[in-house]
Each structure stands twice: as structure tokens, then as C-alpha cells.
C-alpha positions as a Python dict, from the first residue, in 0.01 Angstrom:
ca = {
    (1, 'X'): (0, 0, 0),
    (2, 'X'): (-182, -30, -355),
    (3, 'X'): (-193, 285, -586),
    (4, 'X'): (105, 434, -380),
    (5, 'X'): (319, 115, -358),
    (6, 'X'): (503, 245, -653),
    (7, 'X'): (818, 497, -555),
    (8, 'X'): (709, 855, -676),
    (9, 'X'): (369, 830, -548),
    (10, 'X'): (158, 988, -301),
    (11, 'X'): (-203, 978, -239),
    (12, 'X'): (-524, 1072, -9),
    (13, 'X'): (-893, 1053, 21),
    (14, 'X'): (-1075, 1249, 229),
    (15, 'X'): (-1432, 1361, 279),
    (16, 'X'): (-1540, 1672, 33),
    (17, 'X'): (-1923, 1577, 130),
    (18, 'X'): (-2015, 1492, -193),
    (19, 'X'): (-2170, 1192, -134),
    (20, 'X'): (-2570, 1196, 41),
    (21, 'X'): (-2446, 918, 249),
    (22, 'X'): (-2123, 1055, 415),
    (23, 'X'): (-1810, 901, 390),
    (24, 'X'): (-1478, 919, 207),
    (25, 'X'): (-1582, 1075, -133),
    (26, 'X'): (-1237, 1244, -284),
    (27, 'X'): (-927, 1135, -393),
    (28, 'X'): (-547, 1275, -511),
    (29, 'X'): (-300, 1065, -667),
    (30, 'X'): (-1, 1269, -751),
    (31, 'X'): (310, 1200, -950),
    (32, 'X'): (624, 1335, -797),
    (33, 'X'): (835, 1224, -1124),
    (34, 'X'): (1129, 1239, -1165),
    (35, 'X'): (904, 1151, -1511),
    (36, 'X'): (592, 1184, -1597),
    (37, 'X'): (467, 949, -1890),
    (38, 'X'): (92, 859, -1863),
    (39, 'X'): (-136, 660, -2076),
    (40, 'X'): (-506, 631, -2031),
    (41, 'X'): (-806, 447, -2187),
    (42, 'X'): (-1167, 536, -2162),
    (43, 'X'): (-1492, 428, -2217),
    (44, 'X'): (-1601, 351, -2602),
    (45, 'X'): (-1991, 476, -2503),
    (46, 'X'): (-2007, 814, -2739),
    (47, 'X'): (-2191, 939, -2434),
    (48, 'X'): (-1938, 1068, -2255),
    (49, 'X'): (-1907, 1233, -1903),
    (50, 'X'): (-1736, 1588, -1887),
    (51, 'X'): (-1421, 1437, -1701),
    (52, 'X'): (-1359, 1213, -1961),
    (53, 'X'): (-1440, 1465, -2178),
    (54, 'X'): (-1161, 1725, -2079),
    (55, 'X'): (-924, 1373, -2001),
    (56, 'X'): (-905, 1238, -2330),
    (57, 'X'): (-671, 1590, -2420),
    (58, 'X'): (-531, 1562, -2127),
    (59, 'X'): (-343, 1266, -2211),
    (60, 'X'): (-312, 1324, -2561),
    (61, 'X'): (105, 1486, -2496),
    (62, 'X'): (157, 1112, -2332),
    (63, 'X'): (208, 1354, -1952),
    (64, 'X'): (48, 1345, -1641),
    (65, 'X'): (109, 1490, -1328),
    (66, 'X'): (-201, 1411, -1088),
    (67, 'X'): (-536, 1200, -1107),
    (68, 'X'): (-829, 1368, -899),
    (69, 'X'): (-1127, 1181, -885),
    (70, 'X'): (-1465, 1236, -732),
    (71, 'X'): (-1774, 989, -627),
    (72, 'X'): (-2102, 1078, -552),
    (73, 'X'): (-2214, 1237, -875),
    (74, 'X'): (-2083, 1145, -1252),
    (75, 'X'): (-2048, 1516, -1389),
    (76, 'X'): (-2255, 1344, -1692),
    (77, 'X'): (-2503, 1535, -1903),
    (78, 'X'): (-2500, 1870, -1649),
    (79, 'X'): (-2387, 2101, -1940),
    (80, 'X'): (-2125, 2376, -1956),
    (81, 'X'): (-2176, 2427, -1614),
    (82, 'X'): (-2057, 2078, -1538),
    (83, 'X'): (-1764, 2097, -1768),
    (84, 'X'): (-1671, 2426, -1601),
    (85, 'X'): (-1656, 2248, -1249),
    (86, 'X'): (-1428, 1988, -1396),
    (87, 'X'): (-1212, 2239, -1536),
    (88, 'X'): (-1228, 2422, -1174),
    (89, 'X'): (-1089, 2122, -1030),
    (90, 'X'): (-823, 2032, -1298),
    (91, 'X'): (-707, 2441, -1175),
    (92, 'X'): (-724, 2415, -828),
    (93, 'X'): (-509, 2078, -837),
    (94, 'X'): (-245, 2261, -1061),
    (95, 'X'): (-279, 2587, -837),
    (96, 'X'): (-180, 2347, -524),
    (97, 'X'): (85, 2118, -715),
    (98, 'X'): (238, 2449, -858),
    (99, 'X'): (202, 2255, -1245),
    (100, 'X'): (-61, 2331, -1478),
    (101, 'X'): (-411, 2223, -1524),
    (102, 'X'): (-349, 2030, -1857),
    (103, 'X'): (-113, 1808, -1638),
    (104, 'X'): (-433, 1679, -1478),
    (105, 'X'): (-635, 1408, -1527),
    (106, 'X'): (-981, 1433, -1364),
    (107, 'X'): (-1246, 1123, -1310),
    (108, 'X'): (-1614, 1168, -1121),
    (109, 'X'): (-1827, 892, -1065),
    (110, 'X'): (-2180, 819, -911),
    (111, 'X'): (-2532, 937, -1041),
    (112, 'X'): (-2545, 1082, -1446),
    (113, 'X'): (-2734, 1413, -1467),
    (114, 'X'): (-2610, 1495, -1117),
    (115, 'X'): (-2431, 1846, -1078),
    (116, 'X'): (-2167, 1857, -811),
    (117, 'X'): (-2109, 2167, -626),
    (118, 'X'): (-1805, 2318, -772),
    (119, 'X'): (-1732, 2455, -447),
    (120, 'X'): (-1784, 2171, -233),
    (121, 'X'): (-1532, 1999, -528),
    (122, 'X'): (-1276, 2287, -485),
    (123, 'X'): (-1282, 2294, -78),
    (124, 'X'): (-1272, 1942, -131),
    (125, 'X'): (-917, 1938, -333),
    (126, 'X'): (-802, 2189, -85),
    (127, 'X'): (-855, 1924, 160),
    (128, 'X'): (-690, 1656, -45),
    (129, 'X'): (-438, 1837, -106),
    (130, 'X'): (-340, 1936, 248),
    (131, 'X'): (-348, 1559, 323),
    (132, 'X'): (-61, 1413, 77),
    (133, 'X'): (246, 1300, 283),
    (134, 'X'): (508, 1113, 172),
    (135, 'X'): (524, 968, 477),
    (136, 'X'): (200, 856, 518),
    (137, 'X'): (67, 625, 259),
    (138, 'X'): (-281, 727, 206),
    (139, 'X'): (-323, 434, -70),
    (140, 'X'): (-629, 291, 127),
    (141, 'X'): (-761, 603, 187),
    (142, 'X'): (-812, 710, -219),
    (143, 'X'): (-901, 357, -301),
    (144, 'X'): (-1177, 412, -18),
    (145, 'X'): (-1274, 731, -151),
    (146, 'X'): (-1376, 647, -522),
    (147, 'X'): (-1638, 357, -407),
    (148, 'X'): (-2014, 400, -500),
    (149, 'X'): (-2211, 84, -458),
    (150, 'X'): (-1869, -65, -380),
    (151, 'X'): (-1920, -332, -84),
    (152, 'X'): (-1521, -364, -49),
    (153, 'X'): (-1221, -149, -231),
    (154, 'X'): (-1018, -268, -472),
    (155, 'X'): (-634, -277, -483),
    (156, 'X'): (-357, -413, -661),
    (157, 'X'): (71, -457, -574),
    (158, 'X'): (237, -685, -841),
    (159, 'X'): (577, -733, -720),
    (160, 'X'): (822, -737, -1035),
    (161, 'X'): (1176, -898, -845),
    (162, 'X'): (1427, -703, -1134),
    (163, 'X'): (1509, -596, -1496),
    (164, 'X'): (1890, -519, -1477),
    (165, 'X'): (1913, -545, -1091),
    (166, 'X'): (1623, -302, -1013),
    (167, 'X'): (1324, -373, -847),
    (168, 'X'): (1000, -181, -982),
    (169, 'X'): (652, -209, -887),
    (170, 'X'): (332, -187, -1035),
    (171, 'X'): (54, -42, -763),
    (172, 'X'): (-343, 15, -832),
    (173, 'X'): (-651, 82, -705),
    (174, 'X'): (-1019, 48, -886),
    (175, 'X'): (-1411, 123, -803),
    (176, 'X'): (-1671, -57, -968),
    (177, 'X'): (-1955, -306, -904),
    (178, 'X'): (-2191, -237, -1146),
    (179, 'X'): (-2223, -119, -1499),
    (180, 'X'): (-1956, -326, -1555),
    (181, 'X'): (-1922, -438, -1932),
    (182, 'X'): (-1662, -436, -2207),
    (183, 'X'): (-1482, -153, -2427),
    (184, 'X'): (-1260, 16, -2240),
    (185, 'X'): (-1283, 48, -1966),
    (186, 'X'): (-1537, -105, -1716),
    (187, 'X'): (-1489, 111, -1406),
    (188, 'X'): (-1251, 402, -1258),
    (189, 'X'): (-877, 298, -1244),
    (190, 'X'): (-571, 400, -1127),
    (191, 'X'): (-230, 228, -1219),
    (192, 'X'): (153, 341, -1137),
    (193, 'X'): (457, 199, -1150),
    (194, 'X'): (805, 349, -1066),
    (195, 'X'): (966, 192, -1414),
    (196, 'X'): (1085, 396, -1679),
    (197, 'X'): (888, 378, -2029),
    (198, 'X'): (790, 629, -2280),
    (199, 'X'): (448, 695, -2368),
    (200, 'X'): (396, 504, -2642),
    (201, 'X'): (516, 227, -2482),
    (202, 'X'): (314, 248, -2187),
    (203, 'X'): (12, 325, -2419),
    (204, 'X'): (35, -17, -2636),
    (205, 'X'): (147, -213, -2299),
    (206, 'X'): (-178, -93, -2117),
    (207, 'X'): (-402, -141, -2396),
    (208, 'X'): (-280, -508, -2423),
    (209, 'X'): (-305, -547, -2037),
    (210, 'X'): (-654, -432, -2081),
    (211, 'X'): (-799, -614, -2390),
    (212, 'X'): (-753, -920, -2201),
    (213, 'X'): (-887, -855, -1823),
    (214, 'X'): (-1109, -571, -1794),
    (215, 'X'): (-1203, -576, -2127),
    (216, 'X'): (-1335, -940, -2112),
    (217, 'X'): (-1553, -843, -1754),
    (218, 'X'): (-1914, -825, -1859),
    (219, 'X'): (-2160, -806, -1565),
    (220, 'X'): (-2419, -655, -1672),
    (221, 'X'): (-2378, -533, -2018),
    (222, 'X'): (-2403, -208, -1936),
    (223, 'X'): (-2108, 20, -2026),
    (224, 'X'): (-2087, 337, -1829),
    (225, 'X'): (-2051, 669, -1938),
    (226, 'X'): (-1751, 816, -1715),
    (227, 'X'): (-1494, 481, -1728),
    (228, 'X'): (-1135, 511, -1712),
    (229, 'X'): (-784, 323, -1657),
    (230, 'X'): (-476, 554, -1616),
    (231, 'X'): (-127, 446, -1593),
    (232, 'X'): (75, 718, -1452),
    (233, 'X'): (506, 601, -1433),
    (234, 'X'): (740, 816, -1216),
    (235, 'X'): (1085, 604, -1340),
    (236, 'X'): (1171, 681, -986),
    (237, 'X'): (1319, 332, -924),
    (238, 'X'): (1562, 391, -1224),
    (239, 'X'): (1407, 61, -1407),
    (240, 'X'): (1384, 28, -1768),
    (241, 'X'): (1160, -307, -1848),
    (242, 'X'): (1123, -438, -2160),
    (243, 'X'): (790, -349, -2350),
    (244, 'X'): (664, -736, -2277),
    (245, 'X'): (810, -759, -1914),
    (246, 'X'): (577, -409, -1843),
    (247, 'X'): (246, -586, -2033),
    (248, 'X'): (308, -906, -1795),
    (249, 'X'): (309, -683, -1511),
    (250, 'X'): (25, -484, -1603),
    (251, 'X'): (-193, -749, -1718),
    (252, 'X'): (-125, -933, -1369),
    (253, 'X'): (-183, -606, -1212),
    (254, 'X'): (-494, -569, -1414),
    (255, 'X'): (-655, -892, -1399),
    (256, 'X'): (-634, -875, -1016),
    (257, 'X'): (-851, -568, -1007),
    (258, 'X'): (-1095, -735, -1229),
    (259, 'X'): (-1141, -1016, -1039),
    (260, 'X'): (-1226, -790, -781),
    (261, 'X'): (-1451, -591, -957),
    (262, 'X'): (-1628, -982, -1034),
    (263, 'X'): (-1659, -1029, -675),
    (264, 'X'): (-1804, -715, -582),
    (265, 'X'): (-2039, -739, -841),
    (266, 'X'): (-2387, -604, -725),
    (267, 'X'): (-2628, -891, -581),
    (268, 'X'): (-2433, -1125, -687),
    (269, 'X'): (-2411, -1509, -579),
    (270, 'X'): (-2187, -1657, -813),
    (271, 'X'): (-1855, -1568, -1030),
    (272, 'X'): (-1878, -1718, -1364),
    (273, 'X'): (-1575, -1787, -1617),
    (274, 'X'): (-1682, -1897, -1974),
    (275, 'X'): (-1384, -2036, -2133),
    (276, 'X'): (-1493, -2059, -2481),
    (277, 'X'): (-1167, -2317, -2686),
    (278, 'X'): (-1134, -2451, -2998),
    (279, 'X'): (-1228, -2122, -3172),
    (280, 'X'): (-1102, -2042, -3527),
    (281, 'X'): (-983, -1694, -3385),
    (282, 'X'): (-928, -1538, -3075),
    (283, 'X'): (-1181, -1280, -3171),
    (284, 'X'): (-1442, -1603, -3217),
    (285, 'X'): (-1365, -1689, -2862),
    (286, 'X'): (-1458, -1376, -2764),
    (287, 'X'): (-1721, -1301, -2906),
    (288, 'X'): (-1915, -1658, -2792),
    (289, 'X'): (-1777, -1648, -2455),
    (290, 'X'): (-1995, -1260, -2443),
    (291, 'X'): (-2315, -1355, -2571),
    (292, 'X'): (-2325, -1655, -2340),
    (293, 'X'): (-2223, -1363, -2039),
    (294, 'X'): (-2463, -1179, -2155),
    (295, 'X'): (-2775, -1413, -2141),
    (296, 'X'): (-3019, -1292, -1866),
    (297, 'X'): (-3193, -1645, -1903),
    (298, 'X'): (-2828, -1849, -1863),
    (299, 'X'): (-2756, -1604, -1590),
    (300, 'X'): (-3082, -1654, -1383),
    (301, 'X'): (-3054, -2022, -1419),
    (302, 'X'): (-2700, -2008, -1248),
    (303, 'X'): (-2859, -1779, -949),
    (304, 'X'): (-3131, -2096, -951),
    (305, 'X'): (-2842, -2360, -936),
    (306, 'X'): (-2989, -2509, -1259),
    (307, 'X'): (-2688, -2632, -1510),
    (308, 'X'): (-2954, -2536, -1794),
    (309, 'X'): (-2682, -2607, -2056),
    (310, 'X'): (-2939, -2569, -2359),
    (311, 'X'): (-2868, -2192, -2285),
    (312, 'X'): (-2566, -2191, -2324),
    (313, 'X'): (-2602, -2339, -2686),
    (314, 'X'): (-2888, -2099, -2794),
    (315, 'X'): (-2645, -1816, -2701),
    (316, 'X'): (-2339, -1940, -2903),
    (317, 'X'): (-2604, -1995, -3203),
    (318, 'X'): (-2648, -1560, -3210),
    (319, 'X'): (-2271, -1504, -3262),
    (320, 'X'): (-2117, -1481, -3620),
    (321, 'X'): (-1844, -1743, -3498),
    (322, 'X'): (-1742, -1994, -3725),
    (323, 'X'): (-1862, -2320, -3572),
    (324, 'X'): (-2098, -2659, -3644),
    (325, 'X'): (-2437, -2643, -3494),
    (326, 'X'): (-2424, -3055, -3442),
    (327, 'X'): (-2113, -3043, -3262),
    (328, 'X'): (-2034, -2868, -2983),
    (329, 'X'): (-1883, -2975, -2613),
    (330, 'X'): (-1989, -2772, -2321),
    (331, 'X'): (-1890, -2799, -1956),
    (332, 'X'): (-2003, -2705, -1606),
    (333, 'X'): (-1806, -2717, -1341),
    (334, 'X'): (-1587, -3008, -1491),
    (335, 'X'): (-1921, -3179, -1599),
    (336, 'X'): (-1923, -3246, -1949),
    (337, 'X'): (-2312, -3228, -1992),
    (338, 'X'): (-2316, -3197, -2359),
    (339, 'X'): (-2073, -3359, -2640),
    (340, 'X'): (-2106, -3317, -2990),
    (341, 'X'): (-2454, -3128, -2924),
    (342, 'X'): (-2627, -3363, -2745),
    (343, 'X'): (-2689, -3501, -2374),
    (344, 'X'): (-2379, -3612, -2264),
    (345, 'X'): (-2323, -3632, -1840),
    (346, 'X'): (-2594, -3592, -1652),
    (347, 'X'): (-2672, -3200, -1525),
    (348, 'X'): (-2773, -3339, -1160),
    (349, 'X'): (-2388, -3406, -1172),
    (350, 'X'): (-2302, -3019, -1190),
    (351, 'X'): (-2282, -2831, -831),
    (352, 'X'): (-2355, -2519, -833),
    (353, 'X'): (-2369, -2470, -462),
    (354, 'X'): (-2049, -2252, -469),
    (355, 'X'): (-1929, -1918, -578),
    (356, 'X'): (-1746, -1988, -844),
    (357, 'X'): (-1902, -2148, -1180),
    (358, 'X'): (-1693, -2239, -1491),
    (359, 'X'): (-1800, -2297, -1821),
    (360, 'X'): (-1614, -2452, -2102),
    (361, 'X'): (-1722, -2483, -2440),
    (362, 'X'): (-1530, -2639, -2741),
    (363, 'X'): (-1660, -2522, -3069),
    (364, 'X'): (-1358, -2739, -3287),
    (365, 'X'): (-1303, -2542, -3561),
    (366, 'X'): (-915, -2438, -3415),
    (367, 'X'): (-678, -2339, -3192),
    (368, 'X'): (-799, -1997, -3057),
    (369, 'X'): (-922, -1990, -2721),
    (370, 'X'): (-1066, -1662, -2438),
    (371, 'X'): (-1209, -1656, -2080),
    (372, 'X'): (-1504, -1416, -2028),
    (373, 'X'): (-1617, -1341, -1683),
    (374, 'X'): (-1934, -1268, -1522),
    (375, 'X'): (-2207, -1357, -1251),
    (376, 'X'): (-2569, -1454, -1181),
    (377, 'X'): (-2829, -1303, -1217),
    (378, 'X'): (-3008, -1237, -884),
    (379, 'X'): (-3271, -1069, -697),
    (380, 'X'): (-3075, -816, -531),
    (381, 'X'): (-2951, -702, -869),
    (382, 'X'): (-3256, -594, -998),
    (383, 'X'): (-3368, -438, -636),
    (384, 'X'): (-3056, -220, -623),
    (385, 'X'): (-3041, -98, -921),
    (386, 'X'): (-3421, -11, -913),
    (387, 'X'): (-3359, 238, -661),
    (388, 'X'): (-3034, 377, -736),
    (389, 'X'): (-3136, 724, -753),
    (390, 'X'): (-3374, 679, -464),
}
């Protein structure tokens, strides 16, 4: 179980025939209370796709009901027509649920300028719809259904033990694999949890869960247009965390999908955490740990298996953080090839044969310290997403 491991839930994905290449394309995560509290964030790019569009008021009363979600086509930049069809499918959920459309959060994904037939998307919740059981968790079958360029799905339990003698849950699913860069959020996700928390609460615990795990994924640098994280609670397991014990649980939950979302990352050869310490804030940290993720020539060096540390330096020098020039510490893989800004280990020392890369780098100027993840830069990157819309 993943998005439906939480008590209240029940789920599907099914094939609405949306997608060119067949397959699992629609999914229906549904909310059977007894609450309702939701809280969602969404992409910062002020080019925004039509579900996010009509999601953003969704969510604004703190309520949802039901997540439908779509790949194959992004319902971006297809006009009132493409609203329309969103707000067709936010009806046809309610009409089937017996709630009402504004209870219904709606996320599409795949190719931007792409307008999906609103009747192949209505047969298609029709479909969905018939296929919720609560006896049959169809979990896998959503998390299957949201994947574009996707080699594996993604999904999430975090097992919570008790608050006051009652177990609750935290379940999830994601899609993403490229595109994948910073500002809320990075992808499509879909949290729940069977705890009790109003929606302010579950607002600020998400947003804090986020800030530090899919916020700090940056693949590519590229932020999409249609990205989305919502936490729907049921308080069907009669639960009542404290505000801290639900961020810990989210931010587990959280970080676990982003680590997936790393792995899956298109072309990739290698996962890459830049652990940036000693940093005068934690917004310092950040913000060095990003520009070295973001550094197509540091990137292609790791797909060559070349510890070109010098890279790593000219990208800290771009950043605003407070820091001296002459002395700075940076690791690879454990190797400490430079110390205090100069040739320190040798780089033959640093093996880059396997998947996973760290960097550490110690500016000295404090206490503050942030992990940023990302991966190489490779071949097959640049051939996929060359003929995306091919």
C-alpha cells in the first residue's frame, strides 16, 4: 500500500487512453473522511497549468474531498477550452462522489500545449470511478497511472507507532523524473494520513516537510509548469499528533519520495548530495549547495568520473554567500581534495565508479549547514529530452 495505506483512503488507476503509448494514464484518490482537511503547494513558475490554476481555490477553504490526476498531456497553455476540460473533470468526480466540484483537486501532467480530450478525460473518471473499492487497494495502480518518463513509480508508508495510544500513518505516491528543480513543488504528489489536524496545521507542517526535501531536489533546473504536493487527512484513525510529531512524519514521508524522484532521474548515472557546512545561515547553505547542482560543467565531469573539484569552487564564487575566497574545504566522496583553497588529497583518490557521489564543502564562516541533491549530467539526458514531443 502507499497513497492508500492511510485509513479513509481509496484509490485506482486505470487506462482513460490518454497517453500515445498505452498504459495506465488516470488516477482517483478519494477521501472518505470522517474529515476532510487538505493542504497543497504548487509550483512558484507564474506559468501555470489550468489544473493548478482551478487547484490553488480549490484548497483555499483548507477541504478536500478527491485528487484526480491525469498523464499524458499537461492541460498547459490550451486556453479556455483547456480550463473548461479541467473544470469537466472536477464535475464529473463530484457528480460520482455525490460532493461538489470545489471539493476537488485536479492535477494533469505530460506534454504543455497539449489539449486532452475532455471526453476521453470524462469516460476516463467514469472508469476510475467504477474501480474504487475499499477492499481492494488500488495504491499501485494510481501511483502507476501518473508516470510520464517515469522508469519506476514512486511510493511512500512512514509508519508512525502512536501519539496517545493510536497508530496513524502517513501514505504517498509521486511522478517525476525530469523537470525536477526547486520552489514548490518539483513533481505531482499525493500525501494522506489518517491523523487528525486542522488546516492550518497541516498547511505549515507540509510546507516545512517540503522546504527541506523536495524543495532542495534540483535535477535539472527546470521547474515545471503543472507541479503539485497535496496532503489530504481523513482523522479516521482518531489520532491527534502534535504539530512537530506530523512535520517529522511528513518530512520522512517526503524525503523518501524525493530520493526516488533522484533515482529516477532521466539518463542519469549518478546521485549526487552536496552538503554545503559551515555556512553563516541556513539560507547560505542553500543557496551554494544550488549553484554547485546546478553547474552543467560540475555535472558532466561527474558523468566523466573526473573529481574536477575547481568546479565546484567557481560555482560557490557566483552565490551572494558570505564566505573567504582563500579558504574553503571541499570533499568527494570522503576525499578531502581541497583545504583552505588549495590542492589538498589527491583527486585520483576520489571513486566515482558508483552511483552515489557526495560532496562536502566547508565555507567557515558558522554553524548553518543544507544537503542539495542532484545527478550527472549524461548523454541520455540530452537525447531524451530532445525528442520528448517526438
Amino acid at each position: 500500500m502507499s497513497v492508500t495505506a492511510a485509513k479513509g483512503f481509496r484509490a485506482s488507476g486505470i487506462v482513460a487512453g490518454l497517453k500515445s503509448s498505452g498504459g495506465r494514464d488516470m488516477a482517483l484518490v478519494v477521501n472518505d473522511g470522517p474529515e476532510h482537511a487538505c493542504a497543497c503547494v504548487f509550483t512558484s513558475n507564474r506559468c501555470k497549468a489550468n489544473p493548478v490554476l482551478w487547484s490553488e481555490q480549490v484548497v483555499k477553504d483548507g477541504r478536500a474531498r478527491a485528487v484526480v490526476l491525469n498523464s499524458g498531456g499537461a492541460n498547459c497553455y490550451t486556453g479556455a477550452e483547456g480550463f473548461a476540460t479541467t473544470h469537466a473533470a472536477a464535475e464529473r468526480v463530484a457528480e460520482g462522489l455525490g460532493i461538489g466540484a470545489g471539493d476537488v483537486v485536479v492535477c494533469s501532467t505530460g506534454l504543455i500545449g497539449l489539449r486532452n480530450d475532455r471526453e476521453t478525460v470524462l469516460a476516463g473518471i467514469a472508469k476510475a470511478l467504477a474501480e474504487l473499492s475499499a477492499d481492494t487497494d488500488g495504491g499501485p495502480d494510481a501511483a502507476a497511472a501518473i508516470m510520464t518518463t517515469d522508469t519506476v513509480s514512486k511510493q511512500v508508508v512512514v509508519s508512525t507507532g502512536s501519539t496517545g495510544g493510536t497508530t496513524w500513518t502517513v501514505g504517498g505516491m509521486a511522478k517525476g523524473a525530469g523537470m525536477l528543480a526547486p520552489q514548490l513543488a518539483t513533481m505531482l504528489v499525493v500525501l494522506t494520513t489518517d491523523a487528525h489536524a486542522e488546516p492550518a496545521v497541516l498547511d505549515r507542517a507540509l510546507r516545512a516537510a517540503t522546504a527541506v526535501s523536495f524543495d532542495r531536489l534540483d535535477s535539472d533546473g527546470c521547474m515545471s509548469t503543472n507541479d503539485t504536493v497535496c496532503l489530504l487527512a481523513s482523522g479516521a484513525s482518531g489520532a491527534v499528533p502534535t504539530e512537530p510529531e506530523l512535520t517529522d512524519a511528513l518530512t520522512d514521508a517526503c524525503t523518501g519520495l524525493a530520493m526516488q524522484l533522484l533515482a529516477d532521474a532521466e539518463g542519469a548515472d549518478h546521485e549526487i548530495a552536496i552538503t554545503v557546512r559551515g555556512a553563516a545561515t541556513e539560507m547560505d547553505a542553500v543557496e551554494v549547495g544550488r549553484s554547485v547542482a546546478r553547474s552543467n560543467l560540475f555535472k558532466a565531469a561527474v558523468f566523466g568520473k573526473d573529481p574536477n573539484w575547481g568546479r565546484v569552487l567557481a560555482s560557490i564564487g557566483t552565490t551572494n554567500a558570505r564566505f573567504d575566497p582563500a579558504d574553503l574545504d571541499v570533499a568527494m566522496n570522503g576525499v578531502w581534495v581541497c583545504k583552505a583553497s588549495e590542492p589538498h588529497e589527491p583527486a585520483e583518490n576520489v571513486d566515482l565508479s558508483g552511483r552515489e557521489v557526495s560532496v562536502t564543502i566547508d565555507l567557515k564562516s558558522g554553524t548553518s549547514r543544507a544537503t542539495v541533491w542532484t545527478n550527472d549530467l549524461t548523454h541520455a539526458y540530452v537525447h531524451e529530452n530532445s525528442a520528448y514531443s517526438s
